[in-house]
FIDOPA-193914 format. One record per residue: x negated, y negated, z negated of N, C-alpha, C, O in turn. Coordinates in nm, 2 decimals, padded with zeros to 4 digits. Example, Ala and Ser with C-alpha at 12.3 -4.5 7.8 and 13.67 -1.06 7.14 Angstrom:
TIPA     npx     npy     npz    capx    capy    capz     cpx     cpy     cpz     opx     opy     opz
TIPA  -01.32   00.57  -00.78  -01.23   00.45  -00.78  -01.32   00.33  -00.78  -01.42   00.33  -00.85
TIPA  -01.28   00.22  -00.71  -01.37   00.11  -00.71  -01.29   00.00  -00.79  -01.34  -00.11  -00.80
This chain:
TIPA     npx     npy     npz    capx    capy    capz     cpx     cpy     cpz     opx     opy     opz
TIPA  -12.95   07.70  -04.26  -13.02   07.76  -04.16  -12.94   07.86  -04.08  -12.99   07.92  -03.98
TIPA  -12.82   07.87  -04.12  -12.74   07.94  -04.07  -12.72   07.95  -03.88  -12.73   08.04  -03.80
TIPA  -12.68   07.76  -03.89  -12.68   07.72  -03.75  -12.80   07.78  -03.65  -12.78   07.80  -03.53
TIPA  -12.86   07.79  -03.68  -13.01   07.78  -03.61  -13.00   07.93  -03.60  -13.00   07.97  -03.48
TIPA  -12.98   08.03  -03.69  -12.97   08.20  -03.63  -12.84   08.20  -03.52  -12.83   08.29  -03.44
TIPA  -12.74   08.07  -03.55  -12.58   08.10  -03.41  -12.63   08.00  -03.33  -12.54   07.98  -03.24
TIPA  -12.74   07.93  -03.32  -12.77   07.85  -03.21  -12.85   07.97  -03.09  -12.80   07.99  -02.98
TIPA  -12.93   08.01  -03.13  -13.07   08.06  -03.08  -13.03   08.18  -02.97  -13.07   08.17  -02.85
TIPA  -12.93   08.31  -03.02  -12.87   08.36  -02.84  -12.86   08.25  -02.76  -12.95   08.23  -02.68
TIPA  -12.75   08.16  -02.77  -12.68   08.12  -02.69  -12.79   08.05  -02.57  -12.78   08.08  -02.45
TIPA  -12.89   07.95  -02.63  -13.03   07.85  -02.59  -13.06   07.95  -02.50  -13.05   07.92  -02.38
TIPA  -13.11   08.11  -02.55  -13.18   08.18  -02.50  -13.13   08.24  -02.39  -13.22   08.26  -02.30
TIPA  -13.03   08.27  -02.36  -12.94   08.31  -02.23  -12.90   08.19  -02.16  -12.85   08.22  -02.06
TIPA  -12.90   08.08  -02.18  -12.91   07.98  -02.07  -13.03   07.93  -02.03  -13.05   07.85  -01.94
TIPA  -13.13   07.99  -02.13  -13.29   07.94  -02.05  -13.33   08.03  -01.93  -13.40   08.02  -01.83
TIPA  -13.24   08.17  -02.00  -13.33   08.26  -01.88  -13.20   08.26  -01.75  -13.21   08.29  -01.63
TIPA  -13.06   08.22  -01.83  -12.98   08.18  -01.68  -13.03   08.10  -01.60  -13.04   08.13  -01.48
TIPA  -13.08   07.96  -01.67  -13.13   07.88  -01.57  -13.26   07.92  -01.51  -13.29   07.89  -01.39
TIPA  -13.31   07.97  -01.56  -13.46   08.10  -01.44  -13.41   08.14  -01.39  -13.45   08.11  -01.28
TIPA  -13.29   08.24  -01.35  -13.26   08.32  -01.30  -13.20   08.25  -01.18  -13.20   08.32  -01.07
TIPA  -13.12   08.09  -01.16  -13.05   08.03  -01.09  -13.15   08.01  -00.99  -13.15   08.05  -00.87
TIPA  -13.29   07.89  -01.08  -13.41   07.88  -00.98  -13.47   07.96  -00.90  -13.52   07.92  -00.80
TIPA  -13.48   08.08  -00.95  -13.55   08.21  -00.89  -13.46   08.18  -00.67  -13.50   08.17  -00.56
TIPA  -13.32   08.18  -00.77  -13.27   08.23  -00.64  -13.27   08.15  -00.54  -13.30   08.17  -00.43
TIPA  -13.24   08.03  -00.60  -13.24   07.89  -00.50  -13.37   07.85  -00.43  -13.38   07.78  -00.33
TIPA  -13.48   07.92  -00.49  -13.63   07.88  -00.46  -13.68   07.99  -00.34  -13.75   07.97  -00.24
TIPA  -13.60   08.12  -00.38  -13.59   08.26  -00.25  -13.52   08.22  -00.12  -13.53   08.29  -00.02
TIPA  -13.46   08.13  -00.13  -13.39   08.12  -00.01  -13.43   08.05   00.10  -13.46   07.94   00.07
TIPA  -13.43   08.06   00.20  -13.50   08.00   00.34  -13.65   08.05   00.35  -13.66   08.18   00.37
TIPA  -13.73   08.00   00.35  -13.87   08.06   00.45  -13.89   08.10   00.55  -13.83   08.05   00.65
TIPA  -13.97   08.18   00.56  -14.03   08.23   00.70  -13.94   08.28   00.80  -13.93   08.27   00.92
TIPA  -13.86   08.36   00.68  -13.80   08.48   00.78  -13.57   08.46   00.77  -13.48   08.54   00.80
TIPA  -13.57   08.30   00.72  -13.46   08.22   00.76  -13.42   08.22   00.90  -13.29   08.24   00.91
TIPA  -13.47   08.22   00.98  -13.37   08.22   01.16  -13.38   08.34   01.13  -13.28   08.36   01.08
TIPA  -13.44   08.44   01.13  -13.40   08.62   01.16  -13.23   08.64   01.04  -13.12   08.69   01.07
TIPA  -13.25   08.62   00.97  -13.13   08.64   00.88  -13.04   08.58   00.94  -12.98   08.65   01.02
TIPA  -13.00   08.43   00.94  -12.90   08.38   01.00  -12.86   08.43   01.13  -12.75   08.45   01.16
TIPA  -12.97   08.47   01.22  -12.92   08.49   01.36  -12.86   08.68   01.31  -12.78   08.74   01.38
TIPA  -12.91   08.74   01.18  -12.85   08.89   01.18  -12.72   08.88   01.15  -12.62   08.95   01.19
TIPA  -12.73   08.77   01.06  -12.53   08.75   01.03  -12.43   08.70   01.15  -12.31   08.72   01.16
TIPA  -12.52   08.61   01.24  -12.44   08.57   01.27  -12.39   08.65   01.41  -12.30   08.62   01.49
TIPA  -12.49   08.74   01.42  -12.43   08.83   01.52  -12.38   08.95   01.45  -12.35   09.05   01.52
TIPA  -12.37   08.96   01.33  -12.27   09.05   01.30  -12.11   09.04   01.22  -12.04   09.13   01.18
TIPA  -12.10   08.86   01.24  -11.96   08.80   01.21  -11.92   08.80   01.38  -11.80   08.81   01.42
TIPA  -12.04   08.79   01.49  -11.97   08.84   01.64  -11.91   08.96   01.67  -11.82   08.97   01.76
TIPA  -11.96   09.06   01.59  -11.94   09.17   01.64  -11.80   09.17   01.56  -11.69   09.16   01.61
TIPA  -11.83   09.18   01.45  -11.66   09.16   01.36  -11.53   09.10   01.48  -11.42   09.14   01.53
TIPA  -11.60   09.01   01.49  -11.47   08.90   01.50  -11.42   08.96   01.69  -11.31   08.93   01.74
TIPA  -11.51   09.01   01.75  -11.49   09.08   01.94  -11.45   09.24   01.81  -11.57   09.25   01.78
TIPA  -11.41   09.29   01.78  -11.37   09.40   01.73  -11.22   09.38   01.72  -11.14   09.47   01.77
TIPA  -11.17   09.27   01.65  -11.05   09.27   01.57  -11.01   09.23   01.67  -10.93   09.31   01.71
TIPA  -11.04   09.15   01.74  -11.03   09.08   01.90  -10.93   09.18   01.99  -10.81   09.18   02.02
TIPA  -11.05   09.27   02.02  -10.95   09.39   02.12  -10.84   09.42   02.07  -10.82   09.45   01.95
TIPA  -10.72   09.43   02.20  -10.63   09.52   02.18  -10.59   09.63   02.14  -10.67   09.67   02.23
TIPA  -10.55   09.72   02.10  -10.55   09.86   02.05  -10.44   09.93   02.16  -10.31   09.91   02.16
TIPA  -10.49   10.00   02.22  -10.39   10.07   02.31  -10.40   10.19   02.28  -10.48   10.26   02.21
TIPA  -10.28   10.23   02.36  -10.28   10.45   02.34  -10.17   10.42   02.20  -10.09   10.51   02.20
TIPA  -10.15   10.34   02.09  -10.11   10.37   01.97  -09.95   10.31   01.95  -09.92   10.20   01.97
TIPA  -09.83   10.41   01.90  -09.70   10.35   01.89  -09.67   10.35   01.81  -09.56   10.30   01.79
């Protein structure tokens, strides 16, 4: 019976790993999917027109 007390964490943290994967995969998209995508992706715009400009005045 040994096996069965070093089996039983391990079962038990991959049952609730795998809840924990579903949870997230099942949260993702909905309603409010175009608002996020369009917030990132105008804030990889903003990034990427920052690094963009020149830096003047500096030697």
């Amino acid at each position: 019976m040994d096996y069965v007390s070093a089996l039983v964490p391990p079962v038990v943290m991959a049952v609730f790993f795998i809840g924990l994967i579903v949870t997230i995969v099942k949260s993702q998209g909905g309603p409010n999917k175009g608002k996020e995508d369009a917030a990132v992706d105008a804030a990889l715009a903003r990034a990427e027109a920052a690094q963009q400009r020149p830096t003047t005045g500096q030697a």
